[in-house]
C-alpha positions as CSV (number, residue, x, y, z in Angstrom):
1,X,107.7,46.5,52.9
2,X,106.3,44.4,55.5
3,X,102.6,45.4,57.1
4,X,100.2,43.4,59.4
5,X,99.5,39.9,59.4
6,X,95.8,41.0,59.5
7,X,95.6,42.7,56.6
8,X,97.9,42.0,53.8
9,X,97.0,38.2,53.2
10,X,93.1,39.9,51.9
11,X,94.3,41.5,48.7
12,X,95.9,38.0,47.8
13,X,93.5,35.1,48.3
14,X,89.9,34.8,47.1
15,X,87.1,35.4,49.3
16,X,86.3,31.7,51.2
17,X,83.1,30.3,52.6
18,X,82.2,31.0,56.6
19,X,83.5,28.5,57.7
20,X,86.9,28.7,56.3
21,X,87.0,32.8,56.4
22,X,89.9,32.9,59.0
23,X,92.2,31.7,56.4
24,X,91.8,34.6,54.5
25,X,95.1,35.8,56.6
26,X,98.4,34.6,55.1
27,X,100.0,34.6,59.5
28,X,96.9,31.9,60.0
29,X,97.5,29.9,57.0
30,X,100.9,29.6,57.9
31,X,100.0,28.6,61.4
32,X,97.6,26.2,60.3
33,X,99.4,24.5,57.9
34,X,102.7,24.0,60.6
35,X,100.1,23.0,62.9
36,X,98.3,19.9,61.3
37,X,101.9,18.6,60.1
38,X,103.4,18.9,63.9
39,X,100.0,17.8,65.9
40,X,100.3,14.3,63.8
41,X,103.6,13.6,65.7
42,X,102.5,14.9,69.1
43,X,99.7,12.5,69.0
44,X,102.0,9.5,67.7
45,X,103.9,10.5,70.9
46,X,101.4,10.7,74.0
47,X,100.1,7.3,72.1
48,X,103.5,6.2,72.2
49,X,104.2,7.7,75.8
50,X,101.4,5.5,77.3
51,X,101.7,2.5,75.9
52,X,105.3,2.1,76.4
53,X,104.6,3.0,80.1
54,X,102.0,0.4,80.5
55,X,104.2,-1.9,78.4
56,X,106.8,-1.5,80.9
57,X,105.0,-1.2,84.3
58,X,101.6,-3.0,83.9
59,X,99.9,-1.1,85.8
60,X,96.9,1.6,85.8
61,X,98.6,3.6,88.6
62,X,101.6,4.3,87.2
63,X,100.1,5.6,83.6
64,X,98.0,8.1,86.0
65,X,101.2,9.0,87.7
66,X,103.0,9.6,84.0
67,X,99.8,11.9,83.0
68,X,99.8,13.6,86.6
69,X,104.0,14.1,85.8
70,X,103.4,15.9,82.9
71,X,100.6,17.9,83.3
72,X,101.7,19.3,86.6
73,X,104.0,21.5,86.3
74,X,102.0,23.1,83.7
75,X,98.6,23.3,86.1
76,X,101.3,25.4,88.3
77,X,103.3,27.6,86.4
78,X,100.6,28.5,83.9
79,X,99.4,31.7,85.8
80,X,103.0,33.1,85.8
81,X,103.3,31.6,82.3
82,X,100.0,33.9,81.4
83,X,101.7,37.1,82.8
84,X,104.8,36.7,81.3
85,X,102.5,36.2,77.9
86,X,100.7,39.8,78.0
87,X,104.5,40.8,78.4
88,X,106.8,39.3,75.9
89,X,106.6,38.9,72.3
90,X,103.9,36.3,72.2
91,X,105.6,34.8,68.2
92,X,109.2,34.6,69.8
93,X,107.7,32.8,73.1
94,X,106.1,30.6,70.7
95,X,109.2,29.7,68.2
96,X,111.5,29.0,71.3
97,X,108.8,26.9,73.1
98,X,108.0,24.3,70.1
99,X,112.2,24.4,69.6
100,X,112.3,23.4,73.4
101,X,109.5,19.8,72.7
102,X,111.5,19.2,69.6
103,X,114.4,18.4,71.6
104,X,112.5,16.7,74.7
105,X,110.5,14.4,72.1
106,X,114.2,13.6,70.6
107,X,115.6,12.7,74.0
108,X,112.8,10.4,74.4
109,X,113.4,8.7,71.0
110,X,117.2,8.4,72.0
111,X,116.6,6.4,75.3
112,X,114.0,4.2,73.4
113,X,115.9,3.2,70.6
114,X,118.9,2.3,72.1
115,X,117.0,0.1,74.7
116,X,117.7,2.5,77.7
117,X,114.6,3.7,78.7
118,X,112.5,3.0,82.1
119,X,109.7,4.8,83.8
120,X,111.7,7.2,85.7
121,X,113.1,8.2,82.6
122,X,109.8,9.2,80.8
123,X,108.5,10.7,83.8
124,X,111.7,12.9,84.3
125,X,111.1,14.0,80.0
126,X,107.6,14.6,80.9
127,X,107.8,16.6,83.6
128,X,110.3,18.6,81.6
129,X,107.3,18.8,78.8
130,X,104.9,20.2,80.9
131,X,107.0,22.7,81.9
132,X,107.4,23.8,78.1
133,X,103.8,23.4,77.4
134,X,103.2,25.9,80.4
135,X,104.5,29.0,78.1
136,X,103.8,27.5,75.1
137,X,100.3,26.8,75.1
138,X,99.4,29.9,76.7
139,X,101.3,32.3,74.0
140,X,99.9,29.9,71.4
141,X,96.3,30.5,72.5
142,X,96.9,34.3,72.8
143,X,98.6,34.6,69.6
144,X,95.8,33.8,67.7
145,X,94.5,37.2,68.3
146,X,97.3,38.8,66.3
147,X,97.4,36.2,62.8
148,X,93.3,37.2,62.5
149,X,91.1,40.1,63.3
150,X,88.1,40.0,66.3
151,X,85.5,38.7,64.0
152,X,86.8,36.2,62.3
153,X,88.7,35.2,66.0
154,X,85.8,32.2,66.6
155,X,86.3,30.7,63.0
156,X,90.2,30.8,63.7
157,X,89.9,28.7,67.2
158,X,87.7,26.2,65.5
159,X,89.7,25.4,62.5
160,X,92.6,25.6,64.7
161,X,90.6,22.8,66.9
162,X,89.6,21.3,63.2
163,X,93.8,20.8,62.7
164,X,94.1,19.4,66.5
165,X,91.4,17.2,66.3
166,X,91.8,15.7,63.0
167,X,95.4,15.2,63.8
168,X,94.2,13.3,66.8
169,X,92.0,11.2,64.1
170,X,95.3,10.5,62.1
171,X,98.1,10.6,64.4
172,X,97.1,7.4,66.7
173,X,95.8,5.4,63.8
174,X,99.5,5.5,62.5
175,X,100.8,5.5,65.9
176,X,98.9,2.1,66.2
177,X,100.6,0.4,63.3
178,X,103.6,2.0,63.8
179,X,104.0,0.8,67.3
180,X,103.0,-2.7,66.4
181,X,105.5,-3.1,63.7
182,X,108.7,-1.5,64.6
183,X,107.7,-0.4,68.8
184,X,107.7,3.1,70.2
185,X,110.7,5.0,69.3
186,X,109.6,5.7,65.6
187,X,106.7,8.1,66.7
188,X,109.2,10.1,69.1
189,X,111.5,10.8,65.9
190,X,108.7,11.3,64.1
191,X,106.8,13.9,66.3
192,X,110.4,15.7,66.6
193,X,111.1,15.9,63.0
194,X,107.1,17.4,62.8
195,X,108.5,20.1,64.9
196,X,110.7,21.5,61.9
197,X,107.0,22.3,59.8
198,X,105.3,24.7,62.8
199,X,109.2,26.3,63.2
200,X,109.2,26.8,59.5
201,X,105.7,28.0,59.6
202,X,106.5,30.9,62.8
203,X,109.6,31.9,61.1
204,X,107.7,32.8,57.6
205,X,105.5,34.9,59.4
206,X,105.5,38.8,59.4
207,X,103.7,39.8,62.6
208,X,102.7,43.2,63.8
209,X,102.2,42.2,68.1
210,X,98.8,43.3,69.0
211,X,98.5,46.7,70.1
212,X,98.8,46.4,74.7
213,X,98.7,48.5,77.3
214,X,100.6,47.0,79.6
215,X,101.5,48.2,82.9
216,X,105.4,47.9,83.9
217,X,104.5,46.4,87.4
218,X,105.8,43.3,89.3
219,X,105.1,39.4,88.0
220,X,102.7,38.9,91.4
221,X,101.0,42.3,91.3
222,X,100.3,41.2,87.6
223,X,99.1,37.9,88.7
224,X,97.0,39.6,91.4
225,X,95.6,41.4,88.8
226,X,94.1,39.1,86.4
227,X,93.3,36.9,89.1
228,X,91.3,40.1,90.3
229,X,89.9,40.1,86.9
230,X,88.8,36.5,86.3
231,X,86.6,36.3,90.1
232,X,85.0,39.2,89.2
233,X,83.6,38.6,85.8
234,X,80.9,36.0,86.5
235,X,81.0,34.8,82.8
236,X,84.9,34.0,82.9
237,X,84.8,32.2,86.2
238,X,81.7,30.1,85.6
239,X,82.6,29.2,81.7
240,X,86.5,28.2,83.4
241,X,85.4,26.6,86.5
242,X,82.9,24.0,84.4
243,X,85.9,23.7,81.6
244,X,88.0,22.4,84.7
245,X,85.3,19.8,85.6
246,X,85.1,18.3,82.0
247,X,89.0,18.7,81.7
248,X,89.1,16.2,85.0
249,X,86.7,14.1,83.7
250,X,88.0,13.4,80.3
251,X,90.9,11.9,82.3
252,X,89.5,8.0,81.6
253,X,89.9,8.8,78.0
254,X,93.4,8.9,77.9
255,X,94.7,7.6,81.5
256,X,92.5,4.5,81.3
257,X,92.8,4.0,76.9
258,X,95.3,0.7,77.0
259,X,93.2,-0.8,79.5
260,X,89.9,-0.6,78.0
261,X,91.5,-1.7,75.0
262,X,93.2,-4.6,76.4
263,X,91.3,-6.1,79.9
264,X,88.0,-4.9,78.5
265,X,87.6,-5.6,74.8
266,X,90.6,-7.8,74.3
267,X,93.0,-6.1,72.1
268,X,96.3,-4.5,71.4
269,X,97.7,-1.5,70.7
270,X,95.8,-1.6,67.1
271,X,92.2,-1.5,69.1
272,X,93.9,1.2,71.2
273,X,94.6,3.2,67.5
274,X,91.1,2.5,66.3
275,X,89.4,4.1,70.0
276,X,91.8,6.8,70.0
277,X,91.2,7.5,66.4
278,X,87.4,7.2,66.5
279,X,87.9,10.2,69.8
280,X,89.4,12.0,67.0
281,X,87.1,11.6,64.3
282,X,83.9,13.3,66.9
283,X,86.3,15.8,68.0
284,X,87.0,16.8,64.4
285,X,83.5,16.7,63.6
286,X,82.6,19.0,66.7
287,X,85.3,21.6,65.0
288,X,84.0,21.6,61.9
289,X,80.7,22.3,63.3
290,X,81.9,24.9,65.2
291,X,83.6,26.3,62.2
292,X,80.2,26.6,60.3
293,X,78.9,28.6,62.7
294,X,78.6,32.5,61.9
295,X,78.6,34.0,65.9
296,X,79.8,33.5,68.8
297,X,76.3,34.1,70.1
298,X,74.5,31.1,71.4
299,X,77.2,29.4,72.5
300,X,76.3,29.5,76.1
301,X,73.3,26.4,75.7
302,X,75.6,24.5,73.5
303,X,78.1,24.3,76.5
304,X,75.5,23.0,78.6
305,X,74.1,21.0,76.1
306,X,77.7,19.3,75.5
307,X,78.6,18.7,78.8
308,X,75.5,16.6,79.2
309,X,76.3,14.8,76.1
310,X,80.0,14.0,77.4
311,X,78.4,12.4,80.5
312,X,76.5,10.2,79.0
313,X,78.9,9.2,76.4
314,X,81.4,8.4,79.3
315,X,78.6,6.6,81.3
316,X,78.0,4.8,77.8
317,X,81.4,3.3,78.2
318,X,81.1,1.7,81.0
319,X,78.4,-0.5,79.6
320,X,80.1,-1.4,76.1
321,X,81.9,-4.9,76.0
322,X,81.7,-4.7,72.1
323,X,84.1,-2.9,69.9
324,X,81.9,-1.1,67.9
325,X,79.4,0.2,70.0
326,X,82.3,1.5,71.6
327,X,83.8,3.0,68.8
328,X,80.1,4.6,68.4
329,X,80.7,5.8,72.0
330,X,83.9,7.5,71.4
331,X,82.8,9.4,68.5
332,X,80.4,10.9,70.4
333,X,82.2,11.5,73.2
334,X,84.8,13.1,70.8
335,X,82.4,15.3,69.7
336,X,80.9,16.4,72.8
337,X,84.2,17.4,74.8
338,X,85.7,19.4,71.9
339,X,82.2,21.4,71.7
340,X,82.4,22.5,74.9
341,X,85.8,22.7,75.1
342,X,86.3,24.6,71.8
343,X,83.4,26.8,72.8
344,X,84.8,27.8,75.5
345,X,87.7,29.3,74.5
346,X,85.7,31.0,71.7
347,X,83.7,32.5,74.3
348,X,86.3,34.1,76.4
349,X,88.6,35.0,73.5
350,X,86.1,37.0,72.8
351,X,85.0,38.9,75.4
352,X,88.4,39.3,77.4
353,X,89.9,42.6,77.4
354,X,93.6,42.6,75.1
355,X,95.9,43.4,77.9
356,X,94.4,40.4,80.3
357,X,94.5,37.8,77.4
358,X,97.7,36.1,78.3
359,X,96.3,36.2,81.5
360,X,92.7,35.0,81.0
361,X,94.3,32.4,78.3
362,X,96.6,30.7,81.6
363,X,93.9,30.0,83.3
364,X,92.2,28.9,80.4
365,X,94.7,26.0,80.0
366,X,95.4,25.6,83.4
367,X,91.5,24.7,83.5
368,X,91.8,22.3,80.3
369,X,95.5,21.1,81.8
370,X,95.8,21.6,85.1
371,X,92.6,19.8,86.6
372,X,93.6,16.9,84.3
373,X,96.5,15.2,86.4
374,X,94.1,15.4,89.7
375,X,91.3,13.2,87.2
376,X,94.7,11.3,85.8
377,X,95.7,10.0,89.8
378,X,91.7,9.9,90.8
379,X,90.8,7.9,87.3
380,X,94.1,5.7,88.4
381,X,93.3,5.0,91.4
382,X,90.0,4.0,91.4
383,X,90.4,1.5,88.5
384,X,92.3,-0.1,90.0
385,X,89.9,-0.3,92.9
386,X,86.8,-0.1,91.8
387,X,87.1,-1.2,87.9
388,X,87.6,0.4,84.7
389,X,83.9,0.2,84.1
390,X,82.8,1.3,87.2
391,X,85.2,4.6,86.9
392,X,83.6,5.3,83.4
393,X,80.5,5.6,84.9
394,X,81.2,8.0,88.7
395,X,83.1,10.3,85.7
396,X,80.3,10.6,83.4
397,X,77.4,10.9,86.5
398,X,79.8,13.7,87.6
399,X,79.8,15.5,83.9
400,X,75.4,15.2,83.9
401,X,75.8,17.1,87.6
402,X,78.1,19.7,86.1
403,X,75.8,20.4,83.4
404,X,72.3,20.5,85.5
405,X,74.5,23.3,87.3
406,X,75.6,25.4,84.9
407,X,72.2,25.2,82.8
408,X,70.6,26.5,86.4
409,X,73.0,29.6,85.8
410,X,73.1,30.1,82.0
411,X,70.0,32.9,82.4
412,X,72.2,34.8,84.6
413,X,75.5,34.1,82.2
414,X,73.9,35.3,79.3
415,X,72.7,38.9,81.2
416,X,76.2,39.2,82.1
417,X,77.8,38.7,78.8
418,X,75.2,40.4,76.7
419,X,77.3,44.0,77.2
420,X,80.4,42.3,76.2
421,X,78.9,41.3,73.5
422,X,77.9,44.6,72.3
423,X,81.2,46.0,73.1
424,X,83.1,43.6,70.8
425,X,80.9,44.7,68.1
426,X,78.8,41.2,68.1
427,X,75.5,42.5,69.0
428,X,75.3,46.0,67.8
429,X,73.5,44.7,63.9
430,X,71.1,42.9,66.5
431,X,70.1,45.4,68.8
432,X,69.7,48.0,66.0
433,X,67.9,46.1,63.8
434,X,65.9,44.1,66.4
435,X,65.1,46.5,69.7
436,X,62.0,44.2,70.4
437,X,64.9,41.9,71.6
438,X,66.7,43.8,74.0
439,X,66.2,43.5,77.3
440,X,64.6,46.4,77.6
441,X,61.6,46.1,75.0
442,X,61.3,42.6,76.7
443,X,61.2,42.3,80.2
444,X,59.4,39.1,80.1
445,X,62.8,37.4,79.1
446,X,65.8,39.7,80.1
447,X,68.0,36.9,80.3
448,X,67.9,35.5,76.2
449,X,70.2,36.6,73.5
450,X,69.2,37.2,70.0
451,X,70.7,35.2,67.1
452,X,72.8,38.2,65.7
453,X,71.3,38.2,62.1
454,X,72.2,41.6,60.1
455,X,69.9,42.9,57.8
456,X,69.6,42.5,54.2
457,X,71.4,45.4,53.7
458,X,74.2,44.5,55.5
459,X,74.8,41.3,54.5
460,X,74.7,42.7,51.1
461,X,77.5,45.3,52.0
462,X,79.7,42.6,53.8
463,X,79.5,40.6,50.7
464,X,80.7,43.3,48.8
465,X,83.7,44.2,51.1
């Protein structure tokens, strides 16, 4: 007899370290293992994507205009994409979304290989991607919820993040080769046939949806309401509205990749594998060291603390003329965009209430998505005004602003997710074993939250169970 996702998969595989605990439920193992196989190919792709653009075109407007034309339509339908998520079975919205790229990423292998393809063309496809990616990424981010349970929710984004990441370490290595050996079209078949894994993955699953409460009103007056939602918590709409700043600024990375590469350290679409690939190998590393970590709690100065670091690894850049002190850049760069993005979403995941996930989620993406085809034109633009160098840098000073900001408002942040916190169960071992820390027994700092360490004799009964 089938049961819950949640719970079956415990009784079946050993107990695992922290920082693999998620995978203790047989839904996330699934989804993980679809996951790293498909992400490979949608990497090969967008490497693909941009390099046959700039192949075609020559020119650093039109790859912003390709980002901006896929990532739009996504920035606007995301909030109705979120409500129809806290609606609809979030697993079948997920199956029929990745079916949907599978047959786009085809498309775009067809017109390639058989010599037909031109910009119009690949903007049309992508355009029709972003559309996809709307629904899917929001019901992907709020499905996670129902594969794992609440505490183990922050292990399950960052290993999730692990997959993405180190599939963005692989995929455009391969992508490299493979585009300098047989062109472009091999990494759209490839990405679609990846598709099959995740499908085969979502289709083995036995899910029981997440208990919702959901009330049978109109699409607006549910849009209405979790916009309602989001203004009013200060945590949500300060955590979101920086994660749209470092979205926008991250544009460079990918927008501006084949000319860095190419005008700026003389090479091909190998050099562009090996910078891609070495943005990959920090971003992975900033997952796993998310993974390691046993709470949620704390996160808020690491956000601040990797924002900073993002500026100054994109300010790094535009000093670099040498290969591998730009390789050195991108790893850290890598690393410091995935913390904070990563963290993020940990963050609010957390502390969101179920029946505004989908919700909370849209604007989530539309924050990580949506502000990145306005960076994609801007970052366009202005190299080819200004320089590619010179664009590094205005991004990066940006970022170190964006941080100075939101470190000015982290006292206030934490105050105002400390009872979240306790709600979701986080901070009640804390605040029973340590009162000295709550607010209340210290006055003198209100605004700090306590590392969430249980007792001896807790941890001693959680290793038991």
């Amino acid at each position: 007899m089938a049961s819950s996702g949640k719970d079956e998969s415990k009784t079946h595989v050993p107990r695992l370290p922290a920082m693999g605990r998620a995978l203790v439920h047989r839904n996330f193992r699934l989804f993980v293992v679809g996951q790293a196989i498909s992400v490979i190919g949608t990497w090969m792709q967008q490497i693909a994507t941009v390099w046959l653009v700039y192949r075609l075109s020559k020119s650093s407007l039109l790859l912003g205009v390709t980002d901006f034309t896929a990532q739009i339509p996504a920035a606007l339908l995301l909030p109705l994409a979120g409500v129809l998520t806290d609606r609809c079975n979030r697993h079948r919205t997920v199956l029929v979304a990745q079916t949907l790229m599978m047959i786009q990423a085809f498309a775009l292998m067809a017109l390639t290989v058989t010599g037909a393809v031109c910009v119009w063309q690949i903007l049309v496809l992508s355009a029709l991607l972003g559309i996809v990616s709307a629904l899917d990424s929001t019901a992907r981010q709020s499905f996670v919820i129902e594969m794992v349970n609440r505490h183990d929710l922050g292990n399950a984004i960052a290993i999730n993040s692990s997959v993405f990441n180190a599939a963005r370490l692989l995929g455009p290595a391969v992508a490299g080769v493979v585009i300098g050996l047989c062109g472009e079209w091999p990494c759209f078949l490839l990405n679609g046939v990846s598709y099959l894994a995740v499908l085969a993955s979502l289709l083995a699953m036995r899910v029981q949806p997440a208990a919702r409460s959901v009330k049978q009103a109109g699409i607006m007056a549910g849009l209405s309401e979790g916009i309602g939602y989001i203004t009013g918590s200060m945590p949500i709409r300060t955590i979101l509205g920086l994660l749209g700043i470092v979205s926008m600024m991250s544009a460079p990375l990918t927008v501006l990749m084949p000319l860095l590469a190419t005008q700026v350290l003389g090479g091909g679409p190998y050099t562009l594998g090996m910078l891609t690939a070495a943005l990959g190998a920090g971003a992975l590393a900033a997952s796993l060291y998310l993974a390691a970590r046993k709470s949620v709690i704390g996160l808020g100065r690491v956000i601040a603390l990797a924002t900073a670091a993002f500026g100054l690894g994109l300010a790094g850049l535009s000093l670099s003329h040498s290969l591998g002190l730009s390789l050195v850049l991108m790893l850290a760069t890598g690393f410091a965009m995935v913390t904070e993005m990563a963290a993020s979403n940990a963050v609010l995941q957390t502390i969101v209430e179920e029946e505004k996930r989908g919700r909370v989620m849209s604007f989530y993406t539309m924050a990580f998505f949506g502000m990145g085809p306005l960076g994609s034109l801007l970052a366009g633009a202005l190299a080819g005004t200004i320089g590619i160098l010179p664009t590094f840098l205005l991004f990066g000073t940006i970022c170190l602003c964006a941080a100075l900001v939101f470190a000015a408002l982290l006292p206030s942040l934490q105050r105002a997710i400390r009872p979240m916190y306790v709600r979701a169960g986080l901070l009640r071992e804390s605040v029973e074993a340590y009162p000295a820390a709550t607010p209340a027994a210290s006055p003198a700092r209100p605004h700090v939250l306590p590392i969430a360490l249980p007792s001896p004799q807790v941890a001693q009964q959680r290793r038991a169970a």
